[in-house]
N, C-alpha and C positions, 0 to 999 in steps of 0.2 A: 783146930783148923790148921793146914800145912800150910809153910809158907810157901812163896811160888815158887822161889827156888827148886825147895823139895816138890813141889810138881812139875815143874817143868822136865826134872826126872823120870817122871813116871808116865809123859804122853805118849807112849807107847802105845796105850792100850787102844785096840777096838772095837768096834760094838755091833750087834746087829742092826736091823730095821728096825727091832721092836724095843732096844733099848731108851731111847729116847721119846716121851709122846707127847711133848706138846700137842693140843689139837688144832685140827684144819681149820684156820679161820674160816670163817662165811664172809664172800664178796660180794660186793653191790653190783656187779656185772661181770661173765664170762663170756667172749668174745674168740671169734675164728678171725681170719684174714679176710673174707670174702666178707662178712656181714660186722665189721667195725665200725661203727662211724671214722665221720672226717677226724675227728676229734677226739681223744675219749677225758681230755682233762681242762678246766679252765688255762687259760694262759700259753698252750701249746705253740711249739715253733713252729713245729713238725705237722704230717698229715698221719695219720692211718687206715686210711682208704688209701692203698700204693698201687695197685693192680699189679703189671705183672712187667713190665716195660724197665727194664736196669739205664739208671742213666749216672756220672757223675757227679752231678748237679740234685738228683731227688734229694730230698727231707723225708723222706718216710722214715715213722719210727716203729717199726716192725720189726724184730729181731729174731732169729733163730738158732736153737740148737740140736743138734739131731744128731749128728754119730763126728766122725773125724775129715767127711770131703764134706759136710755140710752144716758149718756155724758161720755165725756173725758176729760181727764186736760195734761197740759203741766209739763215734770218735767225732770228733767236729766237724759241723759245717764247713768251716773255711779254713785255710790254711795256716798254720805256727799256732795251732789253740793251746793253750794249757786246760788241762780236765778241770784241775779247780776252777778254771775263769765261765768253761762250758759245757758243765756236767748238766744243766739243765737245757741243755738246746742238740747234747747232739745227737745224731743218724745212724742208721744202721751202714755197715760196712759187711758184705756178704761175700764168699766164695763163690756163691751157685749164682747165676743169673734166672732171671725170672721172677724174684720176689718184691721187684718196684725198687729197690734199692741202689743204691751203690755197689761197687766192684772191689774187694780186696785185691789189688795189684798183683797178677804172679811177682812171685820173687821179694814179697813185704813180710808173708811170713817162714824162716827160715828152722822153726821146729815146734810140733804142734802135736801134743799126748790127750787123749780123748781116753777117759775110764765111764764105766758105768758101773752104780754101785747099786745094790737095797734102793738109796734114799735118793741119791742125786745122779745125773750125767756132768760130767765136766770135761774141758777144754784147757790144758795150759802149754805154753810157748813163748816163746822169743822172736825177734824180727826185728825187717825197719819198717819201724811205725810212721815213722814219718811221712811215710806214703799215705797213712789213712791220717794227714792233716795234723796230727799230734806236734807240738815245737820240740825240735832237737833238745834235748836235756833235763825234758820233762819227768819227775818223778812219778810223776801219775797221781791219782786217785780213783775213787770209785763210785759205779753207777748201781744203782740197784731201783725197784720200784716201789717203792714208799720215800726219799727223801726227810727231811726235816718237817717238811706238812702235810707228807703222806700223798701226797702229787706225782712223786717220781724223780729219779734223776738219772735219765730224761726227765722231761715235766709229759705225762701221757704216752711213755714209753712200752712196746707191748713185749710180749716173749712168746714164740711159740716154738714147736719142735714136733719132729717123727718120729725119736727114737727111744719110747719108753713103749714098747708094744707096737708101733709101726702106724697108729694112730696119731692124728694130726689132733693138737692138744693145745689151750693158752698153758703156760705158764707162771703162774699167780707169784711162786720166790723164786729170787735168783738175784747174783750176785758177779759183779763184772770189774773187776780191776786192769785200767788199763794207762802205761808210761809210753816210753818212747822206745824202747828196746823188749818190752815187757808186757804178757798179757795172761788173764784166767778168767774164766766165765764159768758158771755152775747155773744150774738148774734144779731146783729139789720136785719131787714129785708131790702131789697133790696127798698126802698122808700125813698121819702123824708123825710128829718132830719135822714137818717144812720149815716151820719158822727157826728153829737151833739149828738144823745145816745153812740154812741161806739167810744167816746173821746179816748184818747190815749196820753194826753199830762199832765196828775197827777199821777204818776206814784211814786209819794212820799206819796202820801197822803192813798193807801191802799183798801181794800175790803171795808168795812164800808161806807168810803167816795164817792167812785164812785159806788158800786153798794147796795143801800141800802136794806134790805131784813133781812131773817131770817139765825141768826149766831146760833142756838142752836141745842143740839141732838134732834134724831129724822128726821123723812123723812112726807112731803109732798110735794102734788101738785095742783096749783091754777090756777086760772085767775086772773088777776091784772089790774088796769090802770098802767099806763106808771106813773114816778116821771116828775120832768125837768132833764134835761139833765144836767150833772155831770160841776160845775162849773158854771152853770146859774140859776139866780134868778132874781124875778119877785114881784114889789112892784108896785098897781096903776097905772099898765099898764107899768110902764117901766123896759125894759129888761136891767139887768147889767151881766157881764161876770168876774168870777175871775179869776185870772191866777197864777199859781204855779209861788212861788217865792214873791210873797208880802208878806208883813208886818204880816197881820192878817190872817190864816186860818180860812173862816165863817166854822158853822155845818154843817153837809151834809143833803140834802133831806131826811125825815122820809119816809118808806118804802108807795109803791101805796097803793093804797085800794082791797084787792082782796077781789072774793067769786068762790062758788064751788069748796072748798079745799076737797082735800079727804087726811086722812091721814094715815100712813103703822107705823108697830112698828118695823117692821125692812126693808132694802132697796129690791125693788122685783128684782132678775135677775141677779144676780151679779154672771159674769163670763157666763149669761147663752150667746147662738148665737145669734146671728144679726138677726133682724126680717129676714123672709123670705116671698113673698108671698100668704104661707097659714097663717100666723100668723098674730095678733094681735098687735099692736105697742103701747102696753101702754093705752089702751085706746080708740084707732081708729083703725078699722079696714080701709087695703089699700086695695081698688075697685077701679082698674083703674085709680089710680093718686089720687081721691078723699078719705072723712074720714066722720066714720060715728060710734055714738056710741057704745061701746063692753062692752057684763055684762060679760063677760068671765074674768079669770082672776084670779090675786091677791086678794085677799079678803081685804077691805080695814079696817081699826080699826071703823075708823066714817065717816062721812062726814058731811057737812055743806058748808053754802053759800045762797048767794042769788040768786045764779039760781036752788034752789032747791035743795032735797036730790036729792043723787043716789044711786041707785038700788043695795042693796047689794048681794057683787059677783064684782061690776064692776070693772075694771083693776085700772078706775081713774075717776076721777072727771071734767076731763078736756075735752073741744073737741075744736078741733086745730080753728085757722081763716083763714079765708079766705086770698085765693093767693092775693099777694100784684099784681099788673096790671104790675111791672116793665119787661122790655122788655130783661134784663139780662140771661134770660135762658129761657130754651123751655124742659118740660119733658116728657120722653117716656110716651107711655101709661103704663105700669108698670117700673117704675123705681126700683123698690125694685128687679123684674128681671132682670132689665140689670144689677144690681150691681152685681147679686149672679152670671151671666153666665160671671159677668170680660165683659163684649162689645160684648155678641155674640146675644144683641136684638137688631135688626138694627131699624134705624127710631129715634135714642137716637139724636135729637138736641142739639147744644147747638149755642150762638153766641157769637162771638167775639169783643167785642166793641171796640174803639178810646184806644191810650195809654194814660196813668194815671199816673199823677205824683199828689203826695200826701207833702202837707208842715206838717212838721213836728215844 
């Protein structure tokens, strides 16, 4: 066995989709925004029936992530919170309006890198958080949905997003570290190895260490390979695993390799509504479930990559991947519809898998 020193050497490397396969847990409920209950955990602060009404005061705990002008962060109810004091009580904090939420403040986040990989989409940045209620000086901690009792933290916290295929989708993992200056959100897709990217168990070690990426101002969005999975390293074929609480903290994984970055000098959409289906989602237009490039748009500062320029004008850089094959949900033909009529587009599948218990 290496020691971490000598691994922490070698976290270079990276991996495909298919490298890692943990299997797709089975949930005891998958859920849309429109057909949540009020509820969906004992002991809940929060609501999850939010409709569509952004006010500063909501408790919805609905969250999303979807491309780089449309995520949320988790952050407290009320004012000067420490995350260790209210990681099970707090709120979504959105850019977009529309989603029953809260408002991220123009001018709270001041640099915000959105990659999409194989496994996961993610979000990292900087700002002042103290706008979204965080206490000046806070080093943070993390929220994810399992918790210590498998409840959440939030306690009943959802996740959902558009931009793995342009389909409106729960989220079952994902991972959100968030300070006062500091912030990273991930999302893993419904496939095998969800649970080794959207770990949940270093929860001391911070943004940087589990989700490696771009901490500076400024706003882009890319494509990426995936890293390894947060605490695993890989030397001459053999896989080692470190675990919070040893002796040595190895270095974290150096950020994937992306291309087709397009980059914005200031953030596009802040505060604007929730796509709808005439609009544009950043980049893909929604046809029927599907996604297909948009020169509409944001104008972007540059672009570069190696899947070529684009097309100045275009919203972004990006265009989504392909549905993961998991059998976890089933979406309308327009789900960007059924969201905006709240469930009045019949035909909205979803299924219900086996119950889930999660070790913590």
């Amino acid at each position: 066995m290496l020691s971490l020193t000598s691994l922490a050497l070698l976290g270079a490397s990276l991996v495909s989709a298919q490298t890692f396969t943990a299997p797709v847990p089975s949930y005891s409920a998958t859920y849309l925004p429109y057909n949540a209950p009020n509820r969906t955990e004992k002991g809940q602060f929060g609501t999850n029936q939010c409709g569509t009404k952004s006010s500063q005061d909501s408790v919805c705990q609905n969250s999303y992530l979807s491309t780089l002008d449309d995520f949320c962060l988790w952050a407290p109810p009320t004012p000067n919170g420490l995350i260790g004091n209210t990681e099970r009580l707090e709120v979504a904090w959105c850019l977009r309006s529309g989603y029953g939420t809260r408002l991220i403040p123009p001018g709270a986040i001041t640099g915000a890198h959105f990659i999409q990989t194989p496994n996961y989409l993610q979000v990292t940045g900087i700002g002042d958080l103290t706008k979204l209620n965080i206490a000046k000086g806070d080093s943070g901690g993390e929220l994810d949905p399992h918790g210590a009792d498998g409840l959440g933290n939030p306690i009943g916290g959802l996740v959902f997003g558009y931009g793995d295929g342009g389909v409106l989708r729960q989220y079952h993992e994902w991972t959100n570290f968030m300070a006062d200056k500091e912030f990273c959100f991930r999302v893993c897709k419904d496939q095998p190895g969800s649970t080794q990217y959207c770990q949940h168990v270093y929860d001391v070690t911070g943004c940087e260490w589990n989700m490696p990426g771009n901490y500076t101002q400024g706003f882009s969005s890319c494509q990426g390979d995936s890293t390894l999975p947060m605490g695993v390293y890989v030397s001459n074929g053999v896989t080692s695993t470190f675990h919070q609480g040893q002796p040595s903290t190895p270095s974290p994984h150096p950020p994937g390799k992306s291309s087709e970055c397009t980059y914005f000098a200031t953030l596009p959409n802040v505060n604007s509504p929730a796509p709808t289906p005439s609009e544009t989602l950043f980049g893909t237009s929604i046809v029927g479930g599907s996604s297909v490039r948009s020169t509409t748009g944001t104008t972007p500062v540059n672009t570069s990559g190696g899947g070529g320029t684009i097309t100045s004008g275009a919203t972004s850089g990006v265009t989504s991947g392909s549905t993961p094959s998991s059998t976890s949900r089933r979406g309308a033909a327009s789900p960007l519809l059924a969201y905006a009529n709240m469930g009045a587009l019949s035909g909205a599948a979803m299924l219900l898998g086996a119950s889930f218990i999660f070790a913590v």
